[in-house]
N, C-alpha and C positions, 0 to 999 in steps of 0.2 A: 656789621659795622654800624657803629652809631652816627644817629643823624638828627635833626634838629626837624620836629614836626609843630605843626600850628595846632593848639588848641579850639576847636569848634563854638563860638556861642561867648567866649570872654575878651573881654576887651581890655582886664585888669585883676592883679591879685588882690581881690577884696574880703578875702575869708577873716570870719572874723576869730578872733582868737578861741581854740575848743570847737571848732566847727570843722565838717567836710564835704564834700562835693566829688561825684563821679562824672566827670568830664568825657565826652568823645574826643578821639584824637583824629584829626584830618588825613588824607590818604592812607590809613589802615583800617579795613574793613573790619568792623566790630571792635575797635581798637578803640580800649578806655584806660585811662588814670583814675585812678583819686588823690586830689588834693586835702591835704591836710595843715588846719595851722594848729602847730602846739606850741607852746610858749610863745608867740606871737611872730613866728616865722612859720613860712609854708613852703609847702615842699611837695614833692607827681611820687605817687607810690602803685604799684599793682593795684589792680581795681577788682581782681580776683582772690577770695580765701584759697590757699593750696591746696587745701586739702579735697574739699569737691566742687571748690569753683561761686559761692555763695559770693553773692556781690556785697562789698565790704561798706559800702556807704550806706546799708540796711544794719548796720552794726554798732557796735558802740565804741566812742571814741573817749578815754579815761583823760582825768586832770594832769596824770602823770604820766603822759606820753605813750598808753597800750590801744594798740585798735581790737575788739573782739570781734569774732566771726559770729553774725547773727542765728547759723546753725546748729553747728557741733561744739564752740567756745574755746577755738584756735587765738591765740594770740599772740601780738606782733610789736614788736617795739617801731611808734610810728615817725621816729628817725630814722632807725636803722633798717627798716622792713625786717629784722633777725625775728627767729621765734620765740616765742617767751613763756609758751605753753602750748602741748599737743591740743588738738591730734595731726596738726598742718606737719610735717616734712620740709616743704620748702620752706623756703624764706620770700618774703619780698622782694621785687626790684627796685631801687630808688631810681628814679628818673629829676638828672637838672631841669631847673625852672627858672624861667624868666618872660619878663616883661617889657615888651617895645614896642613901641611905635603903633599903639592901641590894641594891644594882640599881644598872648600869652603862649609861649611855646616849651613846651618838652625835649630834652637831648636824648636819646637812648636807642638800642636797638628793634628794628621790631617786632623778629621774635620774642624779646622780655616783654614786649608792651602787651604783645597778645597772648602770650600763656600766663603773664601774671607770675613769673615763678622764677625764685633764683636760687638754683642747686648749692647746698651745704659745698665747702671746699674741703674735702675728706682727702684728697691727693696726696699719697704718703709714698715716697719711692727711697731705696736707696736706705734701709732703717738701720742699716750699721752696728756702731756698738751698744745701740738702742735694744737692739733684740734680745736683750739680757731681761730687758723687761715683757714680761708677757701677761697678757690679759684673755684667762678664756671663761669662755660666756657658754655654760649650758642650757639649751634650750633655742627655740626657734622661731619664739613669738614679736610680738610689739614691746616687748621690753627690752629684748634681745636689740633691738631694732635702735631704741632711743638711746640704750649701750654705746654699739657702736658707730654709729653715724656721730653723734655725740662728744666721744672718744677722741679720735680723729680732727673732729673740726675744734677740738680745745689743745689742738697742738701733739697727742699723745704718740710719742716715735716707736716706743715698742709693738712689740709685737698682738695681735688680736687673732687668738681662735674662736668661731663657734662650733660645739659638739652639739648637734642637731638630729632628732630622727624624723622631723618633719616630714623631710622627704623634698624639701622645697625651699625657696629664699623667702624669709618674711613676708606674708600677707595679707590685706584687707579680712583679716580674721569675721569681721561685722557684715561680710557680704554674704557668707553662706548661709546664715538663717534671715537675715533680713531678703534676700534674694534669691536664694541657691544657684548661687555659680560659681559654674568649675572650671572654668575657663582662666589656668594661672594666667594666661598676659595680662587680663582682665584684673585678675587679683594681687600678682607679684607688686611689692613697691617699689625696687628697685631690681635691675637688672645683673647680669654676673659681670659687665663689665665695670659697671658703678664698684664692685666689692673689690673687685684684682687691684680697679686705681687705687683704692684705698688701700691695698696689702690687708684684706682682711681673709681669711683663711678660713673657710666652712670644710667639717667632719663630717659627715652620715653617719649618725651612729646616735646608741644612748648610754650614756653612762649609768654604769655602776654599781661604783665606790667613787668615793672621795677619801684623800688620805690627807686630813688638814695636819698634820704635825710636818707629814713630807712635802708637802706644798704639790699634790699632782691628782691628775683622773682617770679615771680607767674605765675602756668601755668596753660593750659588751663583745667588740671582735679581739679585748685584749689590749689594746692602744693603749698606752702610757702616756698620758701627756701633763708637760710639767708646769706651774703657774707661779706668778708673784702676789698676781693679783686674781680674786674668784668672783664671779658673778653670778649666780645661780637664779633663772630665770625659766622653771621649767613649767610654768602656769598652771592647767586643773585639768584632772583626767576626769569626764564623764561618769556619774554613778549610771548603774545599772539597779534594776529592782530584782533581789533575793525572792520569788515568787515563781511558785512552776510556770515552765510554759518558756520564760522570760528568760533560760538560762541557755537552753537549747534550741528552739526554735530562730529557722530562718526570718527574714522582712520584719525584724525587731533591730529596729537604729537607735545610736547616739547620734551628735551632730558637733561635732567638733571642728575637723580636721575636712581637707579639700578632697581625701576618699570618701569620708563620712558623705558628706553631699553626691557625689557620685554615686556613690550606691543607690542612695534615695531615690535620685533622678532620673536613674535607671529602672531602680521597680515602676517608679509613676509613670514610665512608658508613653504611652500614648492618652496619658489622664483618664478620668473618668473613673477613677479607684477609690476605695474607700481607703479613709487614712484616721487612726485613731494615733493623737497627740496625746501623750499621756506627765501633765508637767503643765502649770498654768501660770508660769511665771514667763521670763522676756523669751528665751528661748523657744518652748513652746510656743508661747501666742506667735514669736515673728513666721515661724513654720507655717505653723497656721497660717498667717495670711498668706504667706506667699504659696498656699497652696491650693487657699478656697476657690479660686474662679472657675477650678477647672477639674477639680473632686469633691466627693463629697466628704466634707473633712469635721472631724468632733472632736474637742479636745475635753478630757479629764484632769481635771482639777481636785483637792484635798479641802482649798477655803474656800469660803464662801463667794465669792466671785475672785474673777482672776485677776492676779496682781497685785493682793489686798494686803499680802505683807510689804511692799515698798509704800504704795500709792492708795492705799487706804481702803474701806467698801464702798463709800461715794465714787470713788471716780472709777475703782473698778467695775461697778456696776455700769456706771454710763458707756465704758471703751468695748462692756459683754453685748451693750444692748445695739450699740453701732455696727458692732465686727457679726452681732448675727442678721443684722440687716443685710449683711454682705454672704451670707448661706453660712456658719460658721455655728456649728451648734455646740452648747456645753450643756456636761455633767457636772457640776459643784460641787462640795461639800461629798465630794465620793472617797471609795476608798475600793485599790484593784485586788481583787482576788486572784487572779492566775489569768494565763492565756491559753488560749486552747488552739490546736491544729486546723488547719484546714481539711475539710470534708476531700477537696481534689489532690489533694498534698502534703501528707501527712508530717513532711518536714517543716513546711511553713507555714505563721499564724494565719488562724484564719478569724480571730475574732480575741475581744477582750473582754474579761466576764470581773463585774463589779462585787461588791459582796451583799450588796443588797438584794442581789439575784441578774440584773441586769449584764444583757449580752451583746455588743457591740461590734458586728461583724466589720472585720477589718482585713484587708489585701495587704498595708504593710504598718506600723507601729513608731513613731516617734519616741523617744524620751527626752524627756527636757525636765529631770528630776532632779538638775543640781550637779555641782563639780564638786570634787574632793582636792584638795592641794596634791598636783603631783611632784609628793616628797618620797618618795618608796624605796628610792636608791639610798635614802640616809635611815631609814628605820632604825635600822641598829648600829648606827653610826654613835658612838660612847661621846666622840668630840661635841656632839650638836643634841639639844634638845629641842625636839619639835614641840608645837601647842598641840592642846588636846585636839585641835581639827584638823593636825598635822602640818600646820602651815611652821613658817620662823618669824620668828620678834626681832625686829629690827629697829635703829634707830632713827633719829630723823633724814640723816642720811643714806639709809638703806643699810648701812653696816650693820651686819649680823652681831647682837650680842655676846659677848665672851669671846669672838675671834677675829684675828686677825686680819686683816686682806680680805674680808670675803664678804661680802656683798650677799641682798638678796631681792628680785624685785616680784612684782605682778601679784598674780592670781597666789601664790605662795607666800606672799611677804605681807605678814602683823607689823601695820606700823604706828606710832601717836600721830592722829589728828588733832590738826589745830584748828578747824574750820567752824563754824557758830555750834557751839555747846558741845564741842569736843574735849577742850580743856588739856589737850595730850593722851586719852584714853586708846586702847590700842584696838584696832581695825581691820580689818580686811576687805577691800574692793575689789571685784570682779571684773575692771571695768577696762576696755581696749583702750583706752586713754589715760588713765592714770595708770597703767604700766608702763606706758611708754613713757610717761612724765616721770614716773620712779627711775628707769635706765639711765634720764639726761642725769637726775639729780645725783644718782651713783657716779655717774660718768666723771659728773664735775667733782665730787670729792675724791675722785680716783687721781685726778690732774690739780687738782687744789687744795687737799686735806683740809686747811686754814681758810677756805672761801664759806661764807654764808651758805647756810641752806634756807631757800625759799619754799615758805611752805603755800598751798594752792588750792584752790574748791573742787572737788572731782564734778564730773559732767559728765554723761552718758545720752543718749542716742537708741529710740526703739522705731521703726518701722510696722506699724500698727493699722492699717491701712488710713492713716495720714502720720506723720511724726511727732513722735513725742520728746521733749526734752526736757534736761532733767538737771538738776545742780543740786550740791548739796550732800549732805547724808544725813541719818537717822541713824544710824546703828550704833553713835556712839551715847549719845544720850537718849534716843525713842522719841517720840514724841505725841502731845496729847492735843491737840487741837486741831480745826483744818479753815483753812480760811480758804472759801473755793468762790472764784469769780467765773460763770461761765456755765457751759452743758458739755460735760464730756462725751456725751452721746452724741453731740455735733459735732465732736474733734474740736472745739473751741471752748476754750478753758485756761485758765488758770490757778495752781492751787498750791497754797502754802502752807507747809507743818512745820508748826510749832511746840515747841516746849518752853512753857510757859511763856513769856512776853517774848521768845527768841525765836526766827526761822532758823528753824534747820536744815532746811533742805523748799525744793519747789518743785513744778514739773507743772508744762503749758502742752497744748497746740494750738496751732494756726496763730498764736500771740509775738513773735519777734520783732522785738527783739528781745523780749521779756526776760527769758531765760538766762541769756547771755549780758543782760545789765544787771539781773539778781547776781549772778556770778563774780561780777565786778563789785556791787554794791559788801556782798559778803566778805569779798578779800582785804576791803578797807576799811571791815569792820562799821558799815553806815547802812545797813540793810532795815528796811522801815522794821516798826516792832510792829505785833501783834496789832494790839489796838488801831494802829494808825493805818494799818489797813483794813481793817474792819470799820476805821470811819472813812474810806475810800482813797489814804495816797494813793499813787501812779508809781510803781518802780521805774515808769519807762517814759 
């Protein structure tokens, strides 16, 4: 039941216009607001980002009414508290405000005051002659995810299938190498009663075929299922490396999927194992940390320091020279020859042998050598032509080129970037956040054909033993300069690439809200140039 609480410490709404403020609320322990004035009315919003709780008054508050989330680059319309961008789920709660009698009070419940969180209204009962309409969604990721929560709260009465072989309901995909846990409650985002209110219908299973002429899917137990509308959301399967040893041998991991982690979790047993990481990009390294305290852990890299295809050899070197401070040692510039058995156990590795001659004995084996689009169910599918890296070309709304009704998002989906020196060039992002960002935008064109698509900055998130964050991309134009403020060796930095007088992208630690104001700066097209921060503006 809502009630009517005294704000702590005001005596009057004095915010001045573009400003905010994280207030205590009175008789609720730990129980905070934030005020915000935008257009020169203020108003009690969550004082929590949904997504992991990052306090929103360390954030950025835009000209035209978006709050961003100072960590991951969640944002929220700051009237509405609605979302406006992943990777947040919830929404804001608004809380009435007013002012009397020298004292400033909140209306609201106090559950919302203290989770900070107000569940999407997805409640769909009763779908009638709606169910002519159906929308199924292959796949079982975060794209999956922004699909159909999405769907739902934009009013969509037909029907919603996911064919999934997950094994699971949508989850914290980002926790298993940044963490390694297996613990679904821990990871699930939403629960099976959240999907029943919503009438949304999950398959176990994988499809296929796809029959685009007959509008249906088939999976592999045989199931027919028929569609109006397609959304193909089946993300990236793990390469493996084509190298003896690696084909056959036991305690040789990918890291994908919430077994994946299990497995691992369970060889490292009681720690104290040797672990060779073999992949010096996000995945790799985040393994890595989360595995050095307590083995002895080395990872195998191809470039010259690790990370040096996104974030440059400047900062990768600095993030090599921090993370071996933490026991973490690398190979560089290597290249794996094969794996060899274990002396005690002929089925499982026992060591990884470089070609330079180098022999790296190992108890179990990471990869972290890159995803393939997993499109395998359409290979020979005549209706769809894949890119050469297997993924589908989409347009700005997700819709799949040449066909109709069908959709395609994530880790699979070539789409035109618009973001600083993209120009519309076509793309591929890896990233748990801009999938899910891809499913709302599919979602909405599913229920709005005729509504605008909003195009947006991608942001990403590594756990590096301190955080790193990221905005921005390089892939569609590269880029040649680095404007670097900071020591990445101290985890405190920040650093901007450019092409030519243009950022293209950024990536900070310990600087926020740095990230998340680039982010903002970028989508309004007002991001300092070059030059002008090489004579020292501030983004923040």
């Amino acid at each position: 039941m809502s009630q009517e609480y005294k704000l702590k410490g005001l005596s009057s709404l004095s915010l001045s216009p573009g400003s905010k403020q994280e207030v205590e609320v009175e008789g609720i322990e730990d129980g905070k607001v934030l005020l915000v004035n935008t257009g020169g009315t203020t108003q009690a919003l969550g004082a929590k980002c949904t997504h992991y709780g990052a306090p929103l008054a360390k954030g950025v508050l835009t000209s035209d009414g978006r709050i961003t989330c100072p960590w991951h680059g969640a944002c929220f319309n700051a009237k509405t508290g609605d979302i406006e961008d992943a990777p947040a789920l919830d929404h804001l709660p608004v809380f009435k405000v007013a002012e009397r009698d020298g004292a400033v009070y909140v209306t609201g419940e106090e559950s919302a005051i203290k989770s900070s969180k107000r569940q999407p209204n997805v409640k769909c009962a009763g779908l009638g002659s709606a169910q002519e309409e159906h929308v199924i969604v292959v796949g079982g990721g975060s794209g999956t995810l922004g699909v159909v929560e999405s769907l739902r709260e934009k009013g969509w009465k037909g029907g919603i299938t996911v064919v999934s072989n997950e094994g699971n309901y949508p989850i914290d995909r980002t926790k298993l190498s940044k963490a390694l846990l297996t613990d679904l409650d821990k990871l699930t985002w939403r629960n099976k009663d959240f999907y029943e209110s919503a009438s949304i219908k999950f398959v176990d299973g994988q499809v296929n075929n796809v029959d685009f002429s007959g509008r249906s899917v088939t999976t592999d137990a045989g199931e027919k299922i028929s569609y109006t509308k397609l959304v193909l959301a089946t993300g990236g399967t793990p390469k493996r490396l084509p190298l003896d040893g690696f084909k056959n041998l036991d305690n040789i991991f990918t890291l994908r999927s919430v077994n994946d982690t299990r497995k691992i979790v369970d060889q490292i047993g009681n720690k104290g194992k040797k672990i060779v990481v073999v992949g010096s990009s996000f995945i790799g390294m985040e393994c890595a940390v989360a595995t050095a305290s307590d083995n002895d852990v080395t990872v195998v890299g191809m470039e010259n320091v690790p990370l040096e295809r996104v974030l440059g050899e400047k900062v990768g070197a600095g993030l090599q020279k921090a993370l071996e401070g933490k026991g973490v040692k690398f190979y560089m510039g290597a290249s794996v020859d094969k794996a060899e058995p274990s002396s005690s156990d002929s089925s499982k590795v026992g060591a990884v042998c470089l070609k330079d001659g180098t022999k790296l004995e190992a108890d179990l084996v990471v990869l972290g050598v890159g995803v393939s689009p997993a499109t395998q169910y359409l290979k020979n599918n005549s209706n769809i032509k894949l890119e050469d890296d297997g993924s589908i070309k989409v347009n700005d709304d997700y819709s799949v080129a040449g066909l109709q009704d069908v959709y395609a998002v994530g880790d699979i989906a070539t789409f035109p970037y618009h973001g600083p020196g993209g120009d519309g060039k076509p793309v591929r992002i890896e990233h748990w956040n801009v999938a899910q960002k891809a499913g709302r935008i599919a979602a909405n064109h599913i229920v709005n054909p005729g509504g605008k698509t909003e195009h947006f900055i991608p942001i990403f998130w590594s756990a590096l033993g301190a955080q790193l964050r990221y905005c921005g991309n390089t892939m569609a134009s590269g880029w040649d300069d680095l404007v670097l403020d900071g020591n990445p060796a101290e985890n405190q930095f920040v650093a901007y690439y450019c092409k030519g007088e243009t950022v293209v992208a950024m990536a900070s630690m310990g600087r926020d809200p740095a990230m998340a104001q680039s982010a903002e700066l970028m989508r309004v097209n007002k991001m300092p140039t070059k030059t002008e921060l090489q004579e020292g503006i501030s983004v923040v």
